[in-house]
DONU-125815 format. One record per atom (N, C-alpha, C): residue in one letter; atom name; y, z, x. Coordinates in Angstrom, 3 decimals, m for minus. Example, Ala and Ser with C-alpha at 12.3 -4.5 7.8 and 13.67 -1.06 7.14 Angstrom:
! DONU-125815
<site resn="A" name="N" yy="m5.690" zz="7.800" xx="13.190"/>
<site resn="A" name="CA" yy="m4.500" zz="7.800" xx="12.300"/>
<site resn="A" name="C" yy="m3.300" zz="7.800" xx="13.200"/>
<site resn="S" name="N" yy="m2.250" zz="7.080" xx="12.850"/>
<site resn="S" name="CA" yy="m1.060" zz="7.140" xx="13.670"/>
<site resn="S" name="C" yy="0.030" zz="7.870" xx="12.900"/>
//
This chain:
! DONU-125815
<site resn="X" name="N" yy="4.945" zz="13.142" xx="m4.399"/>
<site resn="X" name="CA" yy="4.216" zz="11.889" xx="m4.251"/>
<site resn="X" name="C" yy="5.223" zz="10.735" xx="m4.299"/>
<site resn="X" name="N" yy="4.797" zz="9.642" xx="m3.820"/>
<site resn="X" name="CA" yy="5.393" zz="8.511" xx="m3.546"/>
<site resn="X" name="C" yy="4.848" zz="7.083" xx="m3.587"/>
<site resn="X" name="N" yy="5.435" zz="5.977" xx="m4.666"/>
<site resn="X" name="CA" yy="5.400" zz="5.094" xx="m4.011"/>
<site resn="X" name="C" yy="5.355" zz="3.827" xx="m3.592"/>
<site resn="X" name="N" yy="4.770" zz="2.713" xx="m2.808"/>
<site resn="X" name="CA" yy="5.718" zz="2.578" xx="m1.726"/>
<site resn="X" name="C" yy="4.881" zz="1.120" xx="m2.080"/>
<site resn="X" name="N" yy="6.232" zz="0.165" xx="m1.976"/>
<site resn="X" name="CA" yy="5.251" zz="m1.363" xx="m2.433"/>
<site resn="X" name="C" yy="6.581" zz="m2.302" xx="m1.675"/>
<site resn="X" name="N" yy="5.282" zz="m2.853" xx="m0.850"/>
<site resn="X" name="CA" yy="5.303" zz="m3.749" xx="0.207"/>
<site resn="X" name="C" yy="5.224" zz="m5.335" xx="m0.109"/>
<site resn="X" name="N" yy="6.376" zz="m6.044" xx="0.002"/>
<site resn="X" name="CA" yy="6.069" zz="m6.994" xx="m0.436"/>
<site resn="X" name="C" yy="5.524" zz="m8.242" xx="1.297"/>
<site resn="X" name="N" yy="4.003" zz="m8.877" xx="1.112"/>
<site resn="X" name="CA" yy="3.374" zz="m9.117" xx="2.291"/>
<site resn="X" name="C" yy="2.997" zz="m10.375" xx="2.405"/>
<site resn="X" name="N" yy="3.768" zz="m11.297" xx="3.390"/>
<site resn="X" name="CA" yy="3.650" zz="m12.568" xx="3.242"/>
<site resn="X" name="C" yy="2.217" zz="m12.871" xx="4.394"/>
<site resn="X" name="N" yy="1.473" zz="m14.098" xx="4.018"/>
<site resn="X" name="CA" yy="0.644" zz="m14.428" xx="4.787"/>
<site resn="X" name="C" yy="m1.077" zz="m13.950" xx="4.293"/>
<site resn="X" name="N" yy="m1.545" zz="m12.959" xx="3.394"/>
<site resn="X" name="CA" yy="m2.640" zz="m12.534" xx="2.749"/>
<site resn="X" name="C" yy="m3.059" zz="m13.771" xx="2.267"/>
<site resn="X" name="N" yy="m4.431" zz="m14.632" xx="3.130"/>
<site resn="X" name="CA" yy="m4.663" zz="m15.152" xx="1.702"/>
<site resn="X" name="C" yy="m5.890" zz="m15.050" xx="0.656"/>
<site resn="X" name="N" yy="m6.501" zz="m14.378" xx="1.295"/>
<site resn="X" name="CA" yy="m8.023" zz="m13.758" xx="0.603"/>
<site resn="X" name="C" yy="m8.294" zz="m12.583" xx="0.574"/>
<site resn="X" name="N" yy="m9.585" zz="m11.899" xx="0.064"/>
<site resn="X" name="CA" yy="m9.700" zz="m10.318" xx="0.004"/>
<site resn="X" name="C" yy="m10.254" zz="m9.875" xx="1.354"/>
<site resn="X" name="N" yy="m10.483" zz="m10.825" xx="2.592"/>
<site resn="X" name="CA" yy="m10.595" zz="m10.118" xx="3.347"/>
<site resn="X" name="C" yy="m8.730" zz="m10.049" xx="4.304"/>
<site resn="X" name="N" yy="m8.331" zz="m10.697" xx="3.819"/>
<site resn="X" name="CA" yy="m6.804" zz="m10.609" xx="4.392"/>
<site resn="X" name="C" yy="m6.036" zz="m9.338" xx="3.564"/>
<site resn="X" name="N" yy="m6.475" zz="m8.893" xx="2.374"/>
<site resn="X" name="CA" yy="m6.245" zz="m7.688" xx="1.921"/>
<site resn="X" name="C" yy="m6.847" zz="m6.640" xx="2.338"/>
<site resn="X" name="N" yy="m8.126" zz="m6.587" xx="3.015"/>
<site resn="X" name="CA" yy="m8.932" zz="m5.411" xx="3.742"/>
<site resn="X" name="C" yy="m8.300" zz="m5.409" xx="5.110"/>
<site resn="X" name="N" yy="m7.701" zz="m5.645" xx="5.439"/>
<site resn="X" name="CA" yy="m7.106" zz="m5.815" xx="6.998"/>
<site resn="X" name="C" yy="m6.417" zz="m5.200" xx="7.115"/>
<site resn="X" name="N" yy="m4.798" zz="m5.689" xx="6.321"/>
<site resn="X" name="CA" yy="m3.281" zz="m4.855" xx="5.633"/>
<site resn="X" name="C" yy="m4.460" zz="m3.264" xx="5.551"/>
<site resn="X" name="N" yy="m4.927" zz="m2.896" xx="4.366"/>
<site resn="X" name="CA" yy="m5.232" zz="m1.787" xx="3.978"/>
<site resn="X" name="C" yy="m5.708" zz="m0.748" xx="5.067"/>
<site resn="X" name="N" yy="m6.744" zz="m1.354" xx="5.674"/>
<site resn="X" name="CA" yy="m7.283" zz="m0.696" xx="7.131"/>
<site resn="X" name="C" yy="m6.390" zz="m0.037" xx="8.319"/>
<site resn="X" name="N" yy="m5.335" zz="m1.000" xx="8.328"/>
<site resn="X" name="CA" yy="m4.253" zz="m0.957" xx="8.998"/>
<site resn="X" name="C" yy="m3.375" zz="0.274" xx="8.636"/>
<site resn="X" name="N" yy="m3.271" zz="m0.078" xx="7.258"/>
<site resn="X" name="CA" yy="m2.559" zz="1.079" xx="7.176"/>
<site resn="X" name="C" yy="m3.219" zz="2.721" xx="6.794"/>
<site resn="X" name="N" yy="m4.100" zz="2.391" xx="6.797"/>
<site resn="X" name="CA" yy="m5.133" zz="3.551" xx="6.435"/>
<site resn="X" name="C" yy="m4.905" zz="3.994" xx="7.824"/>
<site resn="X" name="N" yy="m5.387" zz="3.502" xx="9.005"/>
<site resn="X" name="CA" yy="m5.408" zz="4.273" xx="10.293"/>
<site resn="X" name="C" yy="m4.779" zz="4.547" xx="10.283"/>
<site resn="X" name="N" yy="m2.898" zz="3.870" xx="9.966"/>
<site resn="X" name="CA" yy="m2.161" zz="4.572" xx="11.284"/>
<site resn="X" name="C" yy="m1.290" zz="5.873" xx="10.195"/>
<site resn="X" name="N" yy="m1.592" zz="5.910" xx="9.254"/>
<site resn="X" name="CA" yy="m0.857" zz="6.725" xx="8.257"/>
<site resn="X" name="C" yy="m2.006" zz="7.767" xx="7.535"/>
<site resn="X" name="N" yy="m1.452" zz="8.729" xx="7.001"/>
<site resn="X" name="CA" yy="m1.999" zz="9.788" xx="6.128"/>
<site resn="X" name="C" yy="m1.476" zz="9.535" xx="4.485"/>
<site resn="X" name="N" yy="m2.629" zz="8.959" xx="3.876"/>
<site resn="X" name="CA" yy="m1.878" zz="8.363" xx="2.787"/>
<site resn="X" name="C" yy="m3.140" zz="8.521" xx="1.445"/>
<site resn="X" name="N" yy="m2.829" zz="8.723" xx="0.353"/>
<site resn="X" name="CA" yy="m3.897" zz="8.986" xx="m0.810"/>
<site resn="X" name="C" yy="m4.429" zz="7.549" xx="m1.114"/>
<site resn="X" name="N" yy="m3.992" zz="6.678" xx="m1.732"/>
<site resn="X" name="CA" yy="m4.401" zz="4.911" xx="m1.633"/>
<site resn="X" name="C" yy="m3.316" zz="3.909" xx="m1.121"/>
<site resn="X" name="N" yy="m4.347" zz="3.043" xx="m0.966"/>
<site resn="X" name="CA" yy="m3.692" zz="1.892" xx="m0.451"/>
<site resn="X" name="C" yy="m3.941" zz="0.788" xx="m1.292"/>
<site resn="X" name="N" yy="m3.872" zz="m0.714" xx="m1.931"/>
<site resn="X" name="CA" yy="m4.109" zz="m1.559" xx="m2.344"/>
<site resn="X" name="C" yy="m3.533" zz="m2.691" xx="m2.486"/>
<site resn="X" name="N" yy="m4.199" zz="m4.167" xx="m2.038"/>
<site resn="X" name="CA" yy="m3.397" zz="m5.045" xx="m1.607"/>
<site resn="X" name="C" yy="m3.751" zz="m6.131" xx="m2.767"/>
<site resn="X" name="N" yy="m2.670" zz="m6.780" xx="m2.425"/>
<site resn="X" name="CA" yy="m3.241" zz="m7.915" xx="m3.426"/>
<site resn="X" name="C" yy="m2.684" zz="m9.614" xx="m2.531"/>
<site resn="X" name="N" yy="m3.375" zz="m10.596" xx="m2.033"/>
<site resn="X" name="CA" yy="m3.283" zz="m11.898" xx="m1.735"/>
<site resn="X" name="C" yy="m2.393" zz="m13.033" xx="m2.797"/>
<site resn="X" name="N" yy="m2.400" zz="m12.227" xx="m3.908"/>
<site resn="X" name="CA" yy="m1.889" zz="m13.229" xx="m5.178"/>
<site resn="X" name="C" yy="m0.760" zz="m12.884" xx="m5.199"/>
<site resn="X" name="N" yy="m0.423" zz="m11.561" xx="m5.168"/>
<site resn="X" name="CA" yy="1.107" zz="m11.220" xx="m5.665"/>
<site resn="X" name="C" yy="1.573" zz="m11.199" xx="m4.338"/>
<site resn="X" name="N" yy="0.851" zz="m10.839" xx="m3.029"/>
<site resn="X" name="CA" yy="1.683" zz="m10.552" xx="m2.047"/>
<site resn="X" name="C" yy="2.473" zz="m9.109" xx="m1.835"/>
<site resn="X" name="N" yy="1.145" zz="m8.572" xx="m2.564"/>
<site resn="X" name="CA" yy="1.973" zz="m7.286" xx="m2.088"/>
<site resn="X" name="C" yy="0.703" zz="m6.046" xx="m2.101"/>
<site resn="X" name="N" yy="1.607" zz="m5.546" xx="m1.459"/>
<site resn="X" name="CA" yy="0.384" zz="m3.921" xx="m1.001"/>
<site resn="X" name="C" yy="1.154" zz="m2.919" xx="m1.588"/>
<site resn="X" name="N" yy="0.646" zz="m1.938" xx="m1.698"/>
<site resn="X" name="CA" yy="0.975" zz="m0.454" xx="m3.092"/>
<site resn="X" name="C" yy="0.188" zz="0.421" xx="m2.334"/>
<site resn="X" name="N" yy="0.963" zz="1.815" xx="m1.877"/>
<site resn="X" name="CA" yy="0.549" zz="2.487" xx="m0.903"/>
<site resn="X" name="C" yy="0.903" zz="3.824" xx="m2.145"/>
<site resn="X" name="N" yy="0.172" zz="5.072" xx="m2.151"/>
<site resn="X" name="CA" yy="0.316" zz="6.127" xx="m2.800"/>
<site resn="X" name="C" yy="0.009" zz="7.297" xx="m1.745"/>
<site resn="X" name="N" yy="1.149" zz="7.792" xx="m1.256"/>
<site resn="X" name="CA" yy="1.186" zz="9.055" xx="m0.258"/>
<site resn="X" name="C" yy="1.619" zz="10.329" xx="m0.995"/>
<site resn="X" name="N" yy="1.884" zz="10.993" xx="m0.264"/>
<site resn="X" name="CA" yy="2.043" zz="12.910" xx="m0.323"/>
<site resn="X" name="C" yy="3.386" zz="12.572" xx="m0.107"/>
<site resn="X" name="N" yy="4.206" zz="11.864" xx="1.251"/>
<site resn="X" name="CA" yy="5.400" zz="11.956" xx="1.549"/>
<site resn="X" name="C" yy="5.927" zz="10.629" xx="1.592"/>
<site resn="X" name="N" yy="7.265" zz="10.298" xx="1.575"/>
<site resn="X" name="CA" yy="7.796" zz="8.560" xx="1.886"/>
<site resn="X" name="C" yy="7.266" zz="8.889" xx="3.875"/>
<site resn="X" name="N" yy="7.203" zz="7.210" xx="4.161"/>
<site resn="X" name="CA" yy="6.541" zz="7.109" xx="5.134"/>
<site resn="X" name="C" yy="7.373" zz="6.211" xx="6.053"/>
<site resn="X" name="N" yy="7.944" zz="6.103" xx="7.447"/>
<site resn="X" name="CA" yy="8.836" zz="5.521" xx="8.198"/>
<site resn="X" name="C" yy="8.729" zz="4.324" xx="7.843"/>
<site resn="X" name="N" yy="9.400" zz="3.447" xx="7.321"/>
<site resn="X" name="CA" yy="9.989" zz="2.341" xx="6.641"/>
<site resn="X" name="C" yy="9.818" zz="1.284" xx="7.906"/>
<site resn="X" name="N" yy="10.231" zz="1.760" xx="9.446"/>
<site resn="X" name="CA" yy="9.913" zz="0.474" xx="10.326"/>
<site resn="X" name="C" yy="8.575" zz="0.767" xx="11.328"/>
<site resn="X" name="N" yy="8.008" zz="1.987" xx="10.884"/>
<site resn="X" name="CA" yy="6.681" zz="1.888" xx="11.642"/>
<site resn="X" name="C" yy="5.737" zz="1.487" xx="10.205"/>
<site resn="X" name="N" yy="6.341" zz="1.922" xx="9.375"/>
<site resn="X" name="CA" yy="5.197" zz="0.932" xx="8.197"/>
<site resn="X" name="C" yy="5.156" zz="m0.858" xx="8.589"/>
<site resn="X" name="N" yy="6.217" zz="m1.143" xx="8.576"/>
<site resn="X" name="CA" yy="6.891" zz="m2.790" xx="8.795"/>
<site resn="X" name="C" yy="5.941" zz="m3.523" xx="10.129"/>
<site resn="X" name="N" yy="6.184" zz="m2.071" xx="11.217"/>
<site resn="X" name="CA" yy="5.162" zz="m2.424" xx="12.744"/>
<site resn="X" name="C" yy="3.842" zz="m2.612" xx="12.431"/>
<site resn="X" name="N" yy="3.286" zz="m1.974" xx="11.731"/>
<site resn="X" name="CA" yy="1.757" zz="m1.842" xx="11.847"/>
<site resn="X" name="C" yy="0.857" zz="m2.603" xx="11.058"/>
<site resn="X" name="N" yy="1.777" zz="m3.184" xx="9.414"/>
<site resn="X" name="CA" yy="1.576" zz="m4.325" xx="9.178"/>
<site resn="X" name="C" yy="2.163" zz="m6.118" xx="9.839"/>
<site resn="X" name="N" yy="2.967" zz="m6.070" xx="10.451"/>
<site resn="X" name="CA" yy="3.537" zz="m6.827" xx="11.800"/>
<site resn="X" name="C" yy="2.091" zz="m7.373" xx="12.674"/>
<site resn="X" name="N" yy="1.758" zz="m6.153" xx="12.886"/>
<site resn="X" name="CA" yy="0.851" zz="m5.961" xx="14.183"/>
<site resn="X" name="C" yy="m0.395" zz="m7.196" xx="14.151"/>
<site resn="X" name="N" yy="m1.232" zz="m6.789" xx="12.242"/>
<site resn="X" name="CA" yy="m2.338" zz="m7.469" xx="12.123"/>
<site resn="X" name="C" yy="m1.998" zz="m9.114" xx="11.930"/>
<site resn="X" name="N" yy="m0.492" zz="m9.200" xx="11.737"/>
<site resn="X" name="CA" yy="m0.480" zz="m10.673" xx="11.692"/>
<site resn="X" name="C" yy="0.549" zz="m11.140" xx="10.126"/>
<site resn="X" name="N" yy="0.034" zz="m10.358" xx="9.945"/>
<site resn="X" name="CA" yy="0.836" zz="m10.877" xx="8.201"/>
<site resn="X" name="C" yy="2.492" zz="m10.274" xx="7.998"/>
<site resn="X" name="N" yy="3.340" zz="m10.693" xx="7.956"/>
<site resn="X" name="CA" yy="4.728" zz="m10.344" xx="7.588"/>
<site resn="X" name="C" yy="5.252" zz="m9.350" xx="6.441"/>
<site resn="X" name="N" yy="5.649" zz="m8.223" xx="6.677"/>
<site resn="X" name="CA" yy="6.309" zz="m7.617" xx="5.429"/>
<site resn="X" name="C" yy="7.654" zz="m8.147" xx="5.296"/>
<site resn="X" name="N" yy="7.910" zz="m8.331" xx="4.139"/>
<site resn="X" name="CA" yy="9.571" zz="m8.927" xx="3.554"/>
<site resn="X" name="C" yy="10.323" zz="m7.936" xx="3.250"/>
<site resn="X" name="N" yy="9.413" zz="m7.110" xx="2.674"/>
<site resn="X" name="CA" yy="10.509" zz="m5.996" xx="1.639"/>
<site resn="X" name="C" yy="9.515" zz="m4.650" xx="1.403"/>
<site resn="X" name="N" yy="10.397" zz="m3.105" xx="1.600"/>
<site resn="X" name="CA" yy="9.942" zz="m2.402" xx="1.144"/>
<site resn="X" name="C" yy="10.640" zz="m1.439" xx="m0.016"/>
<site resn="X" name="N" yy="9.669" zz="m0.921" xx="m0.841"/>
<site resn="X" name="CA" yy="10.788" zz="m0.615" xx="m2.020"/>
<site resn="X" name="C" yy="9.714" zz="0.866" xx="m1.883"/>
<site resn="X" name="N" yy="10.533" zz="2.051" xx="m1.790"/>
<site resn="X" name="CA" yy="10.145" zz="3.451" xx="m2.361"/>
<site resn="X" name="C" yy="10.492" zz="4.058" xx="m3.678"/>
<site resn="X" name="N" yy="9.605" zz="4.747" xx="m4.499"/>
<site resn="X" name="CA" yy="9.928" zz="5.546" xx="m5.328"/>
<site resn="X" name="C" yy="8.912" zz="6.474" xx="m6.300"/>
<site resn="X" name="N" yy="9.740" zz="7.755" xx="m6.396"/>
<site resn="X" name="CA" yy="8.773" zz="8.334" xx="m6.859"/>
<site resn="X" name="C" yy="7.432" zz="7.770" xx="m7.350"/>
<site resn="X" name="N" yy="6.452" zz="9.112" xx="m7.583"/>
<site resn="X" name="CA" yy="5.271" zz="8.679" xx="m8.301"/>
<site resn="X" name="C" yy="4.831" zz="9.475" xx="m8.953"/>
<site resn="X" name="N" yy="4.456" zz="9.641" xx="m10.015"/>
<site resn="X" name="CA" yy="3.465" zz="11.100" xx="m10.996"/>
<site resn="X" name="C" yy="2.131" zz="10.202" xx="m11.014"/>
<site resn="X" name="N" yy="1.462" zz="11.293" xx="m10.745"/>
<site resn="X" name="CA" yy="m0.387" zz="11.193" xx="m10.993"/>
<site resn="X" name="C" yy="m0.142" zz="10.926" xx="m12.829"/>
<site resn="X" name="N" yy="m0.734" zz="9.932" xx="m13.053"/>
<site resn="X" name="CA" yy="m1.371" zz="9.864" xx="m15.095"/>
<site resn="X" name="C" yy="m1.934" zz="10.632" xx="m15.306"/>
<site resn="X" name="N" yy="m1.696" zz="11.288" xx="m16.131"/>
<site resn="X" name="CA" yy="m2.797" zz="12.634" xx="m16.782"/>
<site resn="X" name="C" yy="m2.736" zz="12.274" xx="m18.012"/>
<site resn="X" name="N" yy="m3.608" zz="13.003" xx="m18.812"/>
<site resn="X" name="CA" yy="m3.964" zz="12.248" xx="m20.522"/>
<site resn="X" name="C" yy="m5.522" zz="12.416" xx="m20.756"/>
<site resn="X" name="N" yy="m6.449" zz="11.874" xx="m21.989"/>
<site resn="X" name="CA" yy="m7.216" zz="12.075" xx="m21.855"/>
<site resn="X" name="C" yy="m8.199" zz="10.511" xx="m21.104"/>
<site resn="X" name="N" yy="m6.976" zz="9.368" xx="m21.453"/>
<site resn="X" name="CA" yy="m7.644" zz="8.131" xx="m20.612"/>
<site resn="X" name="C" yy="m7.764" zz="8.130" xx="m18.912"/>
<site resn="X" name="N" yy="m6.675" zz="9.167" xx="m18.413"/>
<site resn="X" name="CA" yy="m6.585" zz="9.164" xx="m16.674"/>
<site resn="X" name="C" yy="m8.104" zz="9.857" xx="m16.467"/>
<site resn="X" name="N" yy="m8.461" zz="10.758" xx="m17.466"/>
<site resn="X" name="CA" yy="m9.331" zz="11.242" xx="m17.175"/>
<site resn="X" name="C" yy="m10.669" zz="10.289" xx="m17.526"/>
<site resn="X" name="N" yy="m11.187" zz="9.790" xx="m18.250"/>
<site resn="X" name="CA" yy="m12.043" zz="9.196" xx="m18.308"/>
<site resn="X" name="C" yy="m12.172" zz="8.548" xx="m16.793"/>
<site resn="X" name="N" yy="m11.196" zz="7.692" xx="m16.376"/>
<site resn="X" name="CA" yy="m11.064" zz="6.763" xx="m15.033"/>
<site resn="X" name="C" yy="m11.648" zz="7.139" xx="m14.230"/>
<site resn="X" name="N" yy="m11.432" zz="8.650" xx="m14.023"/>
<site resn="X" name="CA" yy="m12.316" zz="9.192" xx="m12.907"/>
<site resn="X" name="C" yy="m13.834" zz="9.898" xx="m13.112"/>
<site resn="X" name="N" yy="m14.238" zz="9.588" xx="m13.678"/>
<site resn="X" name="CA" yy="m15.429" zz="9.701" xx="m13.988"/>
<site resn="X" name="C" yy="m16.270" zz="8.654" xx="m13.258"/>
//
C-alpha cells in the first residue's frame, strides 16, 4: 500500500474537492481518495505507487494545478479503535 499526497492549487469549495476526487477515481484503480480546499491537498490510498505525471495530467485536466507529489508507504491502522471506525 501507498501513499500519495498531492499538494492542489486552485480547490476552493467541497464541490472543487468532488471533482479532483472523481477525476482521479476514474482514471486510476485506487482504495481512497480525499481532498481538502483548505489545505490544498488530496491524499490518495492505493494497492501500488501510481505514474507521478499521468497523476499530475488528470488532475491538470479538471482545471486545478498540482505543485507537488510526495509518495510513501502506508499500513492499514489496526487496534481495537480502527476497528470500531468501521462499523
Amino acid at each position: 500500500m501507498v501513499k500519495i499526497t498531492m499538494n492542489v492549487e486552485g480547490m476552493m469549495c467541497g464541490h472543487c474537492e468532488a471533482h479532483v476526487n472523481d477525476a482521479i477515481r476514474s482514471a486510476f484503480d485506487i482504495k481512497s481518495v480525499s481532498s481538502s480546499h483548505r489545505k490544498n491537498e488530496t491524499v490518495i490510498i492505493a494497492a501500488e505507487d501510481i505514474d507521478k505525471e499521468k497523476l499530475k495530467a488528470a488532475v491538470d485536466a479538471t482545471g486545478y494545478t498540482v505543485n507537488s507529489i510526495k509518495s510513501e508507504p502506508y499500513a492499514e491502522k489496526s487496534g481495537l479503535f480502527a476497528r470500531l471506525k468501521k462499523s
